[in-house]
C-alpha positions as CSV (number, residue, x, y, z in Angstrom):
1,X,-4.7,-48.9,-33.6
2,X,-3.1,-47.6,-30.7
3,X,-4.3,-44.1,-29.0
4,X,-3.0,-42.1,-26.2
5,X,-5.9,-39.2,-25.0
6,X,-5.1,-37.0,-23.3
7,X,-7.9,-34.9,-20.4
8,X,-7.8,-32.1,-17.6
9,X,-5.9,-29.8,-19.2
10,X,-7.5,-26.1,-18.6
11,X,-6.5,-22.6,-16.9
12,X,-5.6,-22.4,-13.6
13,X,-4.1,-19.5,-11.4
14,X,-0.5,-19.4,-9.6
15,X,-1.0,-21.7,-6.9
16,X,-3.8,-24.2,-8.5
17,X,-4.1,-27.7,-9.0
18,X,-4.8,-29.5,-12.1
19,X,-5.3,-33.4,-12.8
20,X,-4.1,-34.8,-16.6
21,X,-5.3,-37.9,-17.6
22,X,-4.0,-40.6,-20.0
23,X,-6.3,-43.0,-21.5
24,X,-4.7,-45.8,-23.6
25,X,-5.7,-48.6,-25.7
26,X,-4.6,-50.6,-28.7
27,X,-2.1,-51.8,-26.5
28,X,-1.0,-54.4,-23.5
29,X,-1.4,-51.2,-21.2
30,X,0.8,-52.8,-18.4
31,X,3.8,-53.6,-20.7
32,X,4.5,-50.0,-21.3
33,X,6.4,-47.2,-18.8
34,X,4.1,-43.9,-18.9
35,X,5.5,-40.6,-19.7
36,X,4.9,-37.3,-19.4
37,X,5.9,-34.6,-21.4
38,X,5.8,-30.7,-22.3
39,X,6.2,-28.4,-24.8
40,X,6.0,-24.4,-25.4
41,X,6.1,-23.0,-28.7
42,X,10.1,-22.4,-29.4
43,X,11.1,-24.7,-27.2
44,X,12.5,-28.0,-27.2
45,X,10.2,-31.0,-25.9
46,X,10.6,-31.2,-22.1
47,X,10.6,-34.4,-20.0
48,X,8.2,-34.5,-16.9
49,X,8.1,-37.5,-15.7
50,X,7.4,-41.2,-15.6
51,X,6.3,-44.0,-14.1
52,X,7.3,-48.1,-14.1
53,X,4.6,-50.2,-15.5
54,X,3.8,-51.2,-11.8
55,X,3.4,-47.9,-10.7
56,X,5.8,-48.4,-8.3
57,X,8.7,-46.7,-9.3
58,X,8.9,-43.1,-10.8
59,X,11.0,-40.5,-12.1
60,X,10.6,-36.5,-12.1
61,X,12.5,-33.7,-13.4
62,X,14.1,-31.2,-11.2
63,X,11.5,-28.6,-11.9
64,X,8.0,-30.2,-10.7
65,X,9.8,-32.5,-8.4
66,X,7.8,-32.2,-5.3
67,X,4.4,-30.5,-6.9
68,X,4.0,-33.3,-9.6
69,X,2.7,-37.0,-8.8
70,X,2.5,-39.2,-11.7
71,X,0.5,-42.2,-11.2
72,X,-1.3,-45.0,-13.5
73,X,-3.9,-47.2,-13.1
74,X,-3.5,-50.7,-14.7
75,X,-6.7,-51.7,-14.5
76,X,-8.1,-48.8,-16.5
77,X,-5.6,-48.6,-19.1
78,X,-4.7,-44.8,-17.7
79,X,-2.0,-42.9,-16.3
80,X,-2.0,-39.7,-14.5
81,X,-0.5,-36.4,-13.7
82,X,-1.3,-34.9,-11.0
83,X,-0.1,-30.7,-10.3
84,X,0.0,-28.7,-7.3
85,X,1.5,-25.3,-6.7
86,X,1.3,-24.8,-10.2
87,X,3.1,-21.6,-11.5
88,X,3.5,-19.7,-14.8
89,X,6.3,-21.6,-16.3
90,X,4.3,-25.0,-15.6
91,X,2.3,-23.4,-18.6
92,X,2.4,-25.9,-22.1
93,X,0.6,-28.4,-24.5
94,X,1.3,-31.5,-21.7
95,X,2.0,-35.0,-23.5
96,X,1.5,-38.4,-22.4
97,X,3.5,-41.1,-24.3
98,X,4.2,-44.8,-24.0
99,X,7.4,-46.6,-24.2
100,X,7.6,-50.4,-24.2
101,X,9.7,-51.6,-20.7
102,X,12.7,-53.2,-21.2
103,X,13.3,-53.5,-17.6
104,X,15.8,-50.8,-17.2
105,X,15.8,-47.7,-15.8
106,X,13.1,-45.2,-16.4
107,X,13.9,-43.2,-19.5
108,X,13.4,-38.9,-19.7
109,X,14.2,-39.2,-23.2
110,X,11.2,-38.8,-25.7
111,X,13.4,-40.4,-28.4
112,X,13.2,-43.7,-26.6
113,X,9.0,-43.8,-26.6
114,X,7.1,-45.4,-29.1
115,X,3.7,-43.5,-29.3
116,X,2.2,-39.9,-28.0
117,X,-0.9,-38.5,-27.1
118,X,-2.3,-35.8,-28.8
119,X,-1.3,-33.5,-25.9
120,X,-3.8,-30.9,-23.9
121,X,-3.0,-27.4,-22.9
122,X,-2.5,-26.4,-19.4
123,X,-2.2,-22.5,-18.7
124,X,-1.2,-20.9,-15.5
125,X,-2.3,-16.8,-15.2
126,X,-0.3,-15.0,-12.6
């Protein structure tokens, strides 16, 4: 059975710092690119970012480019998000999902991963 879990959501002011973490198991962690996601109610599902299966190469959107570091650690089956200079608009139930490498490029469409965390809520008060 395969599980995503996702941690360190919370509230945070303008200006903060928050750390998400993504625990996996149920599958051959190092296999699978690592993606983050987010999501406000009446609102499409937004990419975030994502990371190779090496760690090595990543991929952002436009609007945390900068103030987002996504990391994993292979050894621990986990992947992270790490957010400075956090603002109001960061605020959203944050996903992590996993997408099986092909090789290619890093992909910011959710269509093309195969599980999802449960997702943890990140608010930022102005």
């Amino acid at each position: 059975q395969v599980q995503l879990v996702e941690s360190g959501g919370g509230l945070v002011q303008t200006g903060g710092s928050l750390r998400l973490s993504c625990e996996a198991s149920g599958i051959t962690f190092f296999l699978y690119e690592m993606g983050w996601f987010r999501q406000t109610p009446g609102k499409e599902r937004e990419f975030v970012a994502a990371v190779s299966v090496s760690g090595r190469s990543t991929y952002y959107a436009d609007s945390v480019r900068g103030r987002f570091t996504i990391s994993r650690d292979n050894a621990k089956n986990t992947a992270y998000l790490q957010m400075n200079s956090l603002k109001p608009e960061d605020t959203a139930v944050y996903y992590c999902a996993a997408r099986r490498s092909s090789g290619g490029k890093l992909s910011y469409s959710g269509s093309t991963y195969n599980y999802w965390g449960q997702g943890t809520q990140v608010t930022v008060s102005s």
